[in-house]
PDB file with SEQRES, HELIX, SHEET and CRYST1 records, atoms N, CA, C and O in Angstrom:
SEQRES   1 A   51  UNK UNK UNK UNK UNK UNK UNK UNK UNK UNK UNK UNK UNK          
SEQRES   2 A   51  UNK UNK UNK UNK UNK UNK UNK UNK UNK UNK UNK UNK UNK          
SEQRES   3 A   51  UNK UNK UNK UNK UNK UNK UNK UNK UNK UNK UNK UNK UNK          
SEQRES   4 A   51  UNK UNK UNK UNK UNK UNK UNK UNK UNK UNK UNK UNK              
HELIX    1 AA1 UNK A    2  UNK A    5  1                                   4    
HELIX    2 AA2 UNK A   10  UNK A   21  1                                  12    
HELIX    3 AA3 UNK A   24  UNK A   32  1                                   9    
HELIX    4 AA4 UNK A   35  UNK A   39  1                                   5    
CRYST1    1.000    1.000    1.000  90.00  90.00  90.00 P 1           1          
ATOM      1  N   UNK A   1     -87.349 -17.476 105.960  1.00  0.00           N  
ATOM      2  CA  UNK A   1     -88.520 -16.714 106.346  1.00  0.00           C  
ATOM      3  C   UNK A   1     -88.255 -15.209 106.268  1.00  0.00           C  
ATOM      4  O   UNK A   1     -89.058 -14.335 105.942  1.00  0.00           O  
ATOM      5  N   UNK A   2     -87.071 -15.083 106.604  1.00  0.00           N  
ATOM      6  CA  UNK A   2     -86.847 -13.470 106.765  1.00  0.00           C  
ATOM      7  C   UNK A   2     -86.819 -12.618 104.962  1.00  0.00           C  
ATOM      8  O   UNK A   2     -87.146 -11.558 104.427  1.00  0.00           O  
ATOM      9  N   UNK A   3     -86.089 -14.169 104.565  1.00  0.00           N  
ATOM     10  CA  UNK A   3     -86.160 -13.313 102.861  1.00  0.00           C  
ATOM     11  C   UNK A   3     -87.382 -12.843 102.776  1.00  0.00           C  
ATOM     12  O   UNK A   3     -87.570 -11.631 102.887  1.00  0.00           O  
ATOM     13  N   UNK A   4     -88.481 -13.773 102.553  1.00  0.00           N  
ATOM     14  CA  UNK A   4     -89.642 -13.353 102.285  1.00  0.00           C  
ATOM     15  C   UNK A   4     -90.944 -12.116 102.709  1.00  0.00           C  
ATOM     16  O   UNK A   4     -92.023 -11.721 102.267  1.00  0.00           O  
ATOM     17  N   UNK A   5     -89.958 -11.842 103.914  1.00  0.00           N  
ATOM     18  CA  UNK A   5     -90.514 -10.794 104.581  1.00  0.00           C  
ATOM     19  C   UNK A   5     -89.717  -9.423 103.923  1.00  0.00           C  
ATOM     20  O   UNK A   5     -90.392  -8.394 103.911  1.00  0.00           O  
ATOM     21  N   UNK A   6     -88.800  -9.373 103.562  1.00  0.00           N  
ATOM     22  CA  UNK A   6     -88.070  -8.451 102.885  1.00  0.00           C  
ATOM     23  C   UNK A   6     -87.945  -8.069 101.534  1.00  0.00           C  
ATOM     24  O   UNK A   6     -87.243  -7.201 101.015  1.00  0.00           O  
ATOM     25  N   UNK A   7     -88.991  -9.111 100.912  1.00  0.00           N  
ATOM     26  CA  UNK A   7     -88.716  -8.886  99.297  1.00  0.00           C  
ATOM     27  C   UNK A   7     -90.115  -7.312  99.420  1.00  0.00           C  
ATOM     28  O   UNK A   7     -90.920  -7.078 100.322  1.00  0.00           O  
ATOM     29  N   UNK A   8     -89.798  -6.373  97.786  1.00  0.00           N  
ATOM     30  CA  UNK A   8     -89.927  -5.442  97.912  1.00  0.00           C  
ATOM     31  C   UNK A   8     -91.189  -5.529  96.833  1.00  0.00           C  
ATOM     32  O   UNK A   8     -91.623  -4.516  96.284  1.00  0.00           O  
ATOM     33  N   UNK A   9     -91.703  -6.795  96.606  1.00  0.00           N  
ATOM     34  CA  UNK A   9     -92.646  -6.582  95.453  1.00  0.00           C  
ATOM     35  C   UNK A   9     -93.855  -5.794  95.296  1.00  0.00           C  
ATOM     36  O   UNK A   9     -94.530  -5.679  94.273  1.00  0.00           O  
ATOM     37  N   UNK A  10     -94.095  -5.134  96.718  1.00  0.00           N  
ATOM     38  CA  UNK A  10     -95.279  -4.654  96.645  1.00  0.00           C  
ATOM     39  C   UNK A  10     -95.187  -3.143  96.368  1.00  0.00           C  
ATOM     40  O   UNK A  10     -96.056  -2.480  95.801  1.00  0.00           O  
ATOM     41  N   UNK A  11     -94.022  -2.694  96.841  1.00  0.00           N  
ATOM     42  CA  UNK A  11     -93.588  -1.291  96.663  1.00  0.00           C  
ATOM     43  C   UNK A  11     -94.371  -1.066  95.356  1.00  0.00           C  
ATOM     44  O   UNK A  11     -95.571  -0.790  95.383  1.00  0.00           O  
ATOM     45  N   UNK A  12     -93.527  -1.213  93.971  1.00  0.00           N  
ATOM     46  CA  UNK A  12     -93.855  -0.965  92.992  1.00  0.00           C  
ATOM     47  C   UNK A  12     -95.426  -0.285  93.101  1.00  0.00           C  
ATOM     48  O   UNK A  12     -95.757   0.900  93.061  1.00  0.00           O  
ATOM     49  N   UNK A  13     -96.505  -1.898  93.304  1.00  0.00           N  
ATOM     50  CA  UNK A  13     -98.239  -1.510  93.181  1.00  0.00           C  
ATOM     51  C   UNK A  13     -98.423  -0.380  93.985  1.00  0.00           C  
ATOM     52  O   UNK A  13     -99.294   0.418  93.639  1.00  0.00           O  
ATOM     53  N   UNK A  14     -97.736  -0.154  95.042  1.00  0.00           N  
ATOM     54  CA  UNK A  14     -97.892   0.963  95.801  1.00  0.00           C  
ATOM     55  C   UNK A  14     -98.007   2.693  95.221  1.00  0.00           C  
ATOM     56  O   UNK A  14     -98.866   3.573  95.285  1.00  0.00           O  
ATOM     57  N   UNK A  15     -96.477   2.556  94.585  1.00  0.00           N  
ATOM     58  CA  UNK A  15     -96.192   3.206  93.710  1.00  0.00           C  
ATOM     59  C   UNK A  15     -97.358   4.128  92.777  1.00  0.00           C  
ATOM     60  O   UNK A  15     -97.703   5.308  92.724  1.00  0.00           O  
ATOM     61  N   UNK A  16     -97.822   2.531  91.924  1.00  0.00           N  
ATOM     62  CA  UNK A  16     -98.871   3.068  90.644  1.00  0.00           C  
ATOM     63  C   UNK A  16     -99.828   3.721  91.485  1.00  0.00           C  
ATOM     64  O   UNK A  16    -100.316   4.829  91.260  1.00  0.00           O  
ATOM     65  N   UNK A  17    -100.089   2.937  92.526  1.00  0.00           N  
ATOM     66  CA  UNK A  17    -101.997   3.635  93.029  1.00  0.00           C  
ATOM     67  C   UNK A  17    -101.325   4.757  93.221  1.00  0.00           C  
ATOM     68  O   UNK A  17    -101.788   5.687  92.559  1.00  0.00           O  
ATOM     69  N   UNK A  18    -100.310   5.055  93.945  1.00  0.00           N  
ATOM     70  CA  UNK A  18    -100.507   6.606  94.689  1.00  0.00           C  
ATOM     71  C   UNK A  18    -100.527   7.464  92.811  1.00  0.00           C  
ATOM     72  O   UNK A  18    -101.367   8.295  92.467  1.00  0.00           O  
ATOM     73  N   UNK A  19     -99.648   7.062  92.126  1.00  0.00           N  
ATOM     74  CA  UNK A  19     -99.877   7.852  90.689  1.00  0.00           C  
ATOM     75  C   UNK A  19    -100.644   7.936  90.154  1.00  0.00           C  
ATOM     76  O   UNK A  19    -100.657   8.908  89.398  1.00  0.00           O  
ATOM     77  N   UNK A  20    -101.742   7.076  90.143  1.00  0.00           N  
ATOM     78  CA  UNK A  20    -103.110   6.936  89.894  1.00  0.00           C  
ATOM     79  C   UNK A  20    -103.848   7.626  90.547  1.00  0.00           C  
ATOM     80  O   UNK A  20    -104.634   8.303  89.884  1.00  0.00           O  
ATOM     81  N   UNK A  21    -103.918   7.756  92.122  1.00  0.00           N  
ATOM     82  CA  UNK A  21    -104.756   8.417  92.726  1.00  0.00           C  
ATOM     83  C   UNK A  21    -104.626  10.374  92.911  1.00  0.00           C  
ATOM     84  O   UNK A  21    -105.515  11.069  93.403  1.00  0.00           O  
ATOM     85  N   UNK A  22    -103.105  10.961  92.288  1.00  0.00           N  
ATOM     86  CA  UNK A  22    -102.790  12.164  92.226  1.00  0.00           C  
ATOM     87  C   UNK A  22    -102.938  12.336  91.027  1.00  0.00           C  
ATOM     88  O   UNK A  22    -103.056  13.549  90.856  1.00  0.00           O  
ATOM     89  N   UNK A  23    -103.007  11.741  89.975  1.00  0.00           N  
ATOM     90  CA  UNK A  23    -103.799  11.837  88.499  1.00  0.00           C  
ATOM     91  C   UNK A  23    -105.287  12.055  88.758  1.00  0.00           C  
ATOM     92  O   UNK A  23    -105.679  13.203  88.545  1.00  0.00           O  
ATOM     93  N   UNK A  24    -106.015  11.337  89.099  1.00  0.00           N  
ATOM     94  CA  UNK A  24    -107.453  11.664  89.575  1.00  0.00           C  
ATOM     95  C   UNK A  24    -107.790  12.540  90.458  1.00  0.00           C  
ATOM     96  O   UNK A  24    -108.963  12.893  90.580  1.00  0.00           O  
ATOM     97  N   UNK A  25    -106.933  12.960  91.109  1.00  0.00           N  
ATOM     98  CA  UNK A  25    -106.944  14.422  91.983  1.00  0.00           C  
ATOM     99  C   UNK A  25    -106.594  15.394  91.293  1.00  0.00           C  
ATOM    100  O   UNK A  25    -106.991  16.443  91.799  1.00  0.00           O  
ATOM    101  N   UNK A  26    -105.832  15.583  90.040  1.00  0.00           N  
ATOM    102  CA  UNK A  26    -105.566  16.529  89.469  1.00  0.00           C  
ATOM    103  C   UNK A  26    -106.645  16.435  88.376  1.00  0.00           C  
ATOM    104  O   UNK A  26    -106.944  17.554  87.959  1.00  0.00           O  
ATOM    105  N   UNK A  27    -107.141  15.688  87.942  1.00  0.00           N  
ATOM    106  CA  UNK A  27    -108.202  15.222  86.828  1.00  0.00           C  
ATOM    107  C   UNK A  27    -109.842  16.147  87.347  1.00  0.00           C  
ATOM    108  O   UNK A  27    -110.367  17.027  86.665  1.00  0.00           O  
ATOM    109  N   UNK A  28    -110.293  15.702  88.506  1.00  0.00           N  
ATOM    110  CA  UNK A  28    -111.248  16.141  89.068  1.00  0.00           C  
ATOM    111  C   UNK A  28    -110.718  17.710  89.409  1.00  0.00           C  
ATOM    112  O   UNK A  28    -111.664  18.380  88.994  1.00  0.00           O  
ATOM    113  N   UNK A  29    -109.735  18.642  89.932  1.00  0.00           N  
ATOM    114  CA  UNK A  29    -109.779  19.558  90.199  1.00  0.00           C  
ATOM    115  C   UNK A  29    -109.895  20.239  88.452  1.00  0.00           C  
ATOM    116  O   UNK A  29    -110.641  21.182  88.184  1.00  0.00           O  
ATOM    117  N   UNK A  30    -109.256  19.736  87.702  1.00  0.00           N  
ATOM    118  CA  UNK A  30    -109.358  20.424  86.294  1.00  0.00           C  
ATOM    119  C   UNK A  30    -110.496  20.437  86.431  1.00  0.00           C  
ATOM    120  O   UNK A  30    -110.979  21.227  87.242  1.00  0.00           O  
ATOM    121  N   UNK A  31    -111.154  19.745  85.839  1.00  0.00           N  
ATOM    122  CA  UNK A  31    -112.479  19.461  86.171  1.00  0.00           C  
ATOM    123  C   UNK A  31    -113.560  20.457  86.736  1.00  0.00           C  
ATOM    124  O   UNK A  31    -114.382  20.942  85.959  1.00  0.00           O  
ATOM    125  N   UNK A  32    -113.572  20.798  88.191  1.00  0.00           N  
ATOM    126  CA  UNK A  32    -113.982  21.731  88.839  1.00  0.00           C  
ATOM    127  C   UNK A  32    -113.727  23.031  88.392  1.00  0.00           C  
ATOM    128  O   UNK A  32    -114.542  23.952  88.329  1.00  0.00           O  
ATOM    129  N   UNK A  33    -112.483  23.050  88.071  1.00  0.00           N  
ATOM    130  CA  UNK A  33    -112.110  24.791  87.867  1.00  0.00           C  
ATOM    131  C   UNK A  33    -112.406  25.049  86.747  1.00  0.00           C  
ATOM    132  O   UNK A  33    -112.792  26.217  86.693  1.00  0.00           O  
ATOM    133  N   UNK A  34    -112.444  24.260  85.216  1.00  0.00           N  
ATOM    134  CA  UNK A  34    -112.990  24.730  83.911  1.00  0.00           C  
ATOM    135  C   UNK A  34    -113.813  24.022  83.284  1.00  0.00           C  
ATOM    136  O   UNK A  34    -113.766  23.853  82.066  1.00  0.00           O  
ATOM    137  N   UNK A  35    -115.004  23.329  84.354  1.00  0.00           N  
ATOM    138  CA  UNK A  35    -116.188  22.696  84.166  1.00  0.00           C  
ATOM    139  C   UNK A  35    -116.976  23.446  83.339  1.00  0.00           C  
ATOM    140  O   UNK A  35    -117.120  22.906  82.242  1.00  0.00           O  
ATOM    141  N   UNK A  36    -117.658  24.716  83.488  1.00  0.00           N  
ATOM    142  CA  UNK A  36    -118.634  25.146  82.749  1.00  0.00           C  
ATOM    143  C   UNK A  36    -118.166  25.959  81.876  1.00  0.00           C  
ATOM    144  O   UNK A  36    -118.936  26.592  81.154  1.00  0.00           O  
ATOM    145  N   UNK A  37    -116.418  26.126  81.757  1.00  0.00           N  
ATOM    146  CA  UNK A  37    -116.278  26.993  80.413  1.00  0.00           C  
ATOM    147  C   UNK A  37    -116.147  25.933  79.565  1.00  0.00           C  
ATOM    148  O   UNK A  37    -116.309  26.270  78.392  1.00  0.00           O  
ATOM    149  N   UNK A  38    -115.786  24.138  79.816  1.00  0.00           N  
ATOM    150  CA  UNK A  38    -115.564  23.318  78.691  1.00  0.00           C  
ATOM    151  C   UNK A  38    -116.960  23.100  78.230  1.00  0.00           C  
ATOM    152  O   UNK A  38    -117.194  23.006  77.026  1.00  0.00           O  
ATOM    153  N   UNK A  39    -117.959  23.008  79.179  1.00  0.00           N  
ATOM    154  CA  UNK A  39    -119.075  23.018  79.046  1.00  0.00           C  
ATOM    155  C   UNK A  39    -120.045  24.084  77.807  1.00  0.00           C  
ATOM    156  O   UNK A  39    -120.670  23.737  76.805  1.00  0.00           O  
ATOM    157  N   UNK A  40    -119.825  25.425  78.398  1.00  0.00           N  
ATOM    158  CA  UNK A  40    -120.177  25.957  77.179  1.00  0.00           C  
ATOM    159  C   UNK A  40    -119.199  26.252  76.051  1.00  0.00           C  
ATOM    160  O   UNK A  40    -119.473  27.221  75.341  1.00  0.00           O  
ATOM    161  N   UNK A  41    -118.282  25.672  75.828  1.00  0.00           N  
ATOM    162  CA  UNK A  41    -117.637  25.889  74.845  1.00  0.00           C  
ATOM    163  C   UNK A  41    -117.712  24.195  73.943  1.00  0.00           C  
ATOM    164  O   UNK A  41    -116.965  23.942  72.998  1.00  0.00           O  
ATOM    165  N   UNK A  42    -118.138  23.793  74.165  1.00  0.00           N  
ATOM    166  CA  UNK A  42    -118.940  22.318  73.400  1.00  0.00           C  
ATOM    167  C   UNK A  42    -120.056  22.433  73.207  1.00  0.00           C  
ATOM    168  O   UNK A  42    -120.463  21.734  72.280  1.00  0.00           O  
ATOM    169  N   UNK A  43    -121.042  23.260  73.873  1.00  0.00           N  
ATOM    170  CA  UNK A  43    -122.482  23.655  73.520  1.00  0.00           C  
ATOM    171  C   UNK A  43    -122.224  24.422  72.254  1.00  0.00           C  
ATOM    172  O   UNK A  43    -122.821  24.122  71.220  1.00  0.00           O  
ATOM    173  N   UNK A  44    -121.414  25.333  72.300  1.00  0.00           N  
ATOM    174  CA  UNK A  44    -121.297  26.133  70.889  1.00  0.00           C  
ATOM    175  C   UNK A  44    -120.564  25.393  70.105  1.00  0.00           C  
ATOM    176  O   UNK A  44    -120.774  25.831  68.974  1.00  0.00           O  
ATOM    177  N   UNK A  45    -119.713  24.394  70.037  1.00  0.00           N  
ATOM    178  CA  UNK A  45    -119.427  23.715  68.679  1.00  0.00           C  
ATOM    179  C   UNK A  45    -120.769  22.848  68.193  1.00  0.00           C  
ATOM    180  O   UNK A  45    -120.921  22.402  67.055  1.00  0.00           O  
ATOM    181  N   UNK A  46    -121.648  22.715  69.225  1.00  0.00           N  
ATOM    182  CA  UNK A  46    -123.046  21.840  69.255  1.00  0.00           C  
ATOM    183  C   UNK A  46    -123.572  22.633  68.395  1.00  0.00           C  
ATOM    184  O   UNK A  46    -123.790  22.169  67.276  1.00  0.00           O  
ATOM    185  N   UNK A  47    -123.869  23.840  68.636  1.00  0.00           N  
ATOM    186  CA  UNK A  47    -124.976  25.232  67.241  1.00  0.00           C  
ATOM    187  C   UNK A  47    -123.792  25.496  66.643  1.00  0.00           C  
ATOM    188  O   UNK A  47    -123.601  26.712  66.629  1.00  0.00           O  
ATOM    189  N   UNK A  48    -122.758  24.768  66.054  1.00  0.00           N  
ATOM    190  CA  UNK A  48    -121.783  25.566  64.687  1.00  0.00           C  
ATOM    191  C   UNK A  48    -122.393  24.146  63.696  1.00  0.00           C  
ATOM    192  O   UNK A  48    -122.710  24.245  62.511  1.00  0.00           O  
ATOM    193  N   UNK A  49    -122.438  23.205  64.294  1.00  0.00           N  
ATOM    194  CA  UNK A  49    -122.689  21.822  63.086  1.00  0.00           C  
ATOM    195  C   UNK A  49    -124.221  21.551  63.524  1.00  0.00           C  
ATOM    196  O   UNK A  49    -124.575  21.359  64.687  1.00  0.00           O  
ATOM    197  N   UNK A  50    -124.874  21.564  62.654  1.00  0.00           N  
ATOM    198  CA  UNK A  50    -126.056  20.985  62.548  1.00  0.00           C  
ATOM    199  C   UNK A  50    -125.776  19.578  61.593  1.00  0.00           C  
ATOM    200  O   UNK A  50    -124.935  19.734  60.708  1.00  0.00           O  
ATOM    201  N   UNK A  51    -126.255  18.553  61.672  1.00  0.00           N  
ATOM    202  CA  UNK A  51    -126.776  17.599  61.309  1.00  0.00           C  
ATOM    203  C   UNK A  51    -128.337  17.232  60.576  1.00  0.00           C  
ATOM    204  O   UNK A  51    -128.624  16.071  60.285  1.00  0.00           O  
TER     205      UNK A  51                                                      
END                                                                             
């Protein structure tokens, strides 16, 4: 009983989320801070190509 209480398998998943969840915290702050310059700077590749 005690093994089973001691095995470490969950660590790992633990692991990914928290890396996952400070990726998406760094994802969204990019995000925030050069939102409307990526923004208008894709509007103007939008009026360089017409279709």
């Amino acid at each position: 009983m005690m093994a089973a209480l001691s095995r470490e398998d969950g660590q790992g998943l633990a692991e990914y989320g928290m890396i996952i969840a400070l990726v998406a915290v760094a994802a969204i702050a990019g995000v925030t801070a050069f939102g409307t310059d990526i923004s208008s700077f894709l509007a103007g590749l939008g009026t360089q190509f017409s279709f």
